[in-house]
C-alpha positions in Angstrom: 164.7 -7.9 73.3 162.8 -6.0 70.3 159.5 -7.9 71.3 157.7 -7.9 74.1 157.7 -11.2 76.0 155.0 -12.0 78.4 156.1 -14.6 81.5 153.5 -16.2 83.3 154.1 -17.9 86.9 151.9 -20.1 88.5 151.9 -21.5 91.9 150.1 -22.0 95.0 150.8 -20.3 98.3 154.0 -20.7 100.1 156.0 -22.5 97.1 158.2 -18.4 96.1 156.0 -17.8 93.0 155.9 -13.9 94.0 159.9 -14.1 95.0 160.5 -16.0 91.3 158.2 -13.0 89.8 160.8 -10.5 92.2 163.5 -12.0 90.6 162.7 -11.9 87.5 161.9 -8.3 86.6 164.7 -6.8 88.8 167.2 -8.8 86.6 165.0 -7.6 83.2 165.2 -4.3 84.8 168.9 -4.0 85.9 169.5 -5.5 82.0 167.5 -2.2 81.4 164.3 -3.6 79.7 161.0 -2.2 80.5 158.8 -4.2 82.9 155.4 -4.2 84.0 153.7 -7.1 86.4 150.6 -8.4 87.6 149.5 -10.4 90.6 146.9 -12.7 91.4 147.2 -13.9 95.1 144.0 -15.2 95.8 144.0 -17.6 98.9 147.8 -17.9 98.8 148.2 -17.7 102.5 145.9 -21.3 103.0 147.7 -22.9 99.8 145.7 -21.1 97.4 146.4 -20.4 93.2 149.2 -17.3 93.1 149.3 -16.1 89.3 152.0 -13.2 88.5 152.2 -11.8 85.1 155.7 -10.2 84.2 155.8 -8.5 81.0 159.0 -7.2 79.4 160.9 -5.0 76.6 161.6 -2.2 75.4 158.5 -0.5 76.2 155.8 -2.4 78.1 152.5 -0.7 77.3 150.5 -2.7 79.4 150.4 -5.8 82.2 147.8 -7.6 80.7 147.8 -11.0 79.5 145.0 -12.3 77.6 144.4 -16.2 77.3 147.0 -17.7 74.8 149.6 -14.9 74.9 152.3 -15.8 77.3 155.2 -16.3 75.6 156.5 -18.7 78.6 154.4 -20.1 81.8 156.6 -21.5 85.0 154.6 -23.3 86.9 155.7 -24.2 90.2 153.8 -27.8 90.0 151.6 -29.3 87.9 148.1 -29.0 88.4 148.7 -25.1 88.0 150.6 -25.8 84.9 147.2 -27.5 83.7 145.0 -24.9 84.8 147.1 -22.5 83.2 148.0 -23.9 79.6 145.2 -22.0 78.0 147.1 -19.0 78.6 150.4 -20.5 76.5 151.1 -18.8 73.0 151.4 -21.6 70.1 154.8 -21.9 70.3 155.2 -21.0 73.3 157.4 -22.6 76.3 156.5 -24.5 79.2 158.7 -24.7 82.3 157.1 -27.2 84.8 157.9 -27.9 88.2 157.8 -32.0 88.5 156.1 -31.7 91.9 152.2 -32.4 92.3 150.7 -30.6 95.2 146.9 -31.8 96.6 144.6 -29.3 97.0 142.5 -29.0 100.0 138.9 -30.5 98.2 141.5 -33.4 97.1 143.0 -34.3 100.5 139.3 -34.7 102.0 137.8 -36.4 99.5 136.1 -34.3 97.5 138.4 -33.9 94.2 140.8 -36.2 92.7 143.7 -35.1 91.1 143.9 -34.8 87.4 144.6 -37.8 85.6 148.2 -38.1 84.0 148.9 -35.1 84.6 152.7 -35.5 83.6 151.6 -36.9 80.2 149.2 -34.0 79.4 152.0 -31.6 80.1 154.9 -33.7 78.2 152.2 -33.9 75.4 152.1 -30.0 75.5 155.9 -29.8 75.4 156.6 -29.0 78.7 160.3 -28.8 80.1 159.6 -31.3 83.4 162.3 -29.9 86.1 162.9 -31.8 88.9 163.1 -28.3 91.3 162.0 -30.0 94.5 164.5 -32.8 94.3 167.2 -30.2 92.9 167.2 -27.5 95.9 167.2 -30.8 98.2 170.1 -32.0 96.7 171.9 -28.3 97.0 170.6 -28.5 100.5 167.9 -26.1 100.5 164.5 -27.7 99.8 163.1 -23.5 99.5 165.5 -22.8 96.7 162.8 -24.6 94.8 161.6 -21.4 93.4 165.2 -20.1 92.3 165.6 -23.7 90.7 162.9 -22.6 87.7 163.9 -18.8 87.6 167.4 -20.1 86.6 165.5 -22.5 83.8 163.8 -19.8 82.6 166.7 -17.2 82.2 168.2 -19.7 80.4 165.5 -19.2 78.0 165.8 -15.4 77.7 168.3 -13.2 76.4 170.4 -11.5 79.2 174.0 -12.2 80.8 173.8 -15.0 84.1 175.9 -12.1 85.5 173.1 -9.9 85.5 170.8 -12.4 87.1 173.2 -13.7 89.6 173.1 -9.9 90.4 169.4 -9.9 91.1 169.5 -12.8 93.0 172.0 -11.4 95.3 170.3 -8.2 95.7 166.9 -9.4 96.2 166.8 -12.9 98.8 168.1 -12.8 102.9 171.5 -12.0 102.8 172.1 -15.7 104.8 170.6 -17.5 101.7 172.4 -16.4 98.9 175.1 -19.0 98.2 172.2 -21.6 98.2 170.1 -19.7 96.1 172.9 -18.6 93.8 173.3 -22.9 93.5 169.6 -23.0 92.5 169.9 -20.6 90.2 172.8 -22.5 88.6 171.4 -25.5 88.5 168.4 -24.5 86.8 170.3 -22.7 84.0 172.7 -26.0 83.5 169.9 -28.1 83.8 168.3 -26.5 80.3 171.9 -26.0 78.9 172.4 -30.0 78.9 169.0 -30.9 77.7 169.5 -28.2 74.5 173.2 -29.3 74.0 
């Protein structure tokens, strides 16, 4: 990887954004890139916005991200992914998490969700995963996360060896086998849309 890539992940509290971010730069690092990451945690504990940053290369000068230079956003679901899109690259990807999450102000009243928000983002070429649906399917509705870290290596240059790696190194040793299923199933999932 001559260029630096820039990976942004959005989320809201509780949905693994900060595991997904884990993930992803132990596996950059153990494929012996350079890496350098950034986290916004804001109110994650009550549901709140949880932005992470992971840049990586061969030599990462700096964590920053300015608006419209990630190279790829994963957003966990799709409000975020709205709220986030001025921060894609032209030409950049979009990994979206089909899942629509209501926000406090919108579950009292006070905010309404944003209209069509699945059209906006298939407008802006976003890859729509199914994650939620997936990790219930393998069993484990909190395999979510692994779900879209498996769609995005899929998009980067390194072995699935080396990320099945990470995966087994970093998660609770009881969950690896389901998380090692996520992680598959993201990466097949992008395989048979590109073949």
């Amino acid at each position: 990887m001559e260029q630096t890539k820039t990976v942004l992940l959005c989320g809201v509290g509780g949905q693994g954004t900060i595991l997904a971010a884990d993930l992803l730069a132990f596996g950059c690092m153990e494929a012996g890139l350079d890496v350098k990451v950034s986290e916004i945690h804001g109110m994650a504990q009550r549901g709140g916005a949880v932005t992470t940053v992971v840049r990586i290369g061969e030599a990462v000068q700096s964590m920053v991200s300015d608006p419209g230079c990630a190279d790829i956003i994963v957003a966990f679901e799709t409000t975020e992914a709205l709220r986030n899109l001025p921060q894609l690259a032209e030409g950049g990807a979009l990994i979206v998490n089909d899942e629509a999450i209501k926000p406090l102000p919108v579950l009292i009243g006070a905010a309404s969700m944003p209209a069509d928000a699945r059209g906006q983002l298939s407008r802006a070429g976003a890859l729509l995963v199914p994650a939620d649906a997936i990790a219930r399917g393998l069993g484990n509705a909190k395999c979510a996360n692994v779900v879209l870290v498996g769609a995005l290596t899929a998009r980067l240059d390194i072995p699935a060896e080396v990320w099945e790696r990470a995966v087994a190194a970093r998660v609770p040793a009881h969950t690896v086998e389901a998380n090692l299923a996520a992680l598959r199933a993201g990466r097949d999932l992008v395989a048979n849309q590109e073949a």
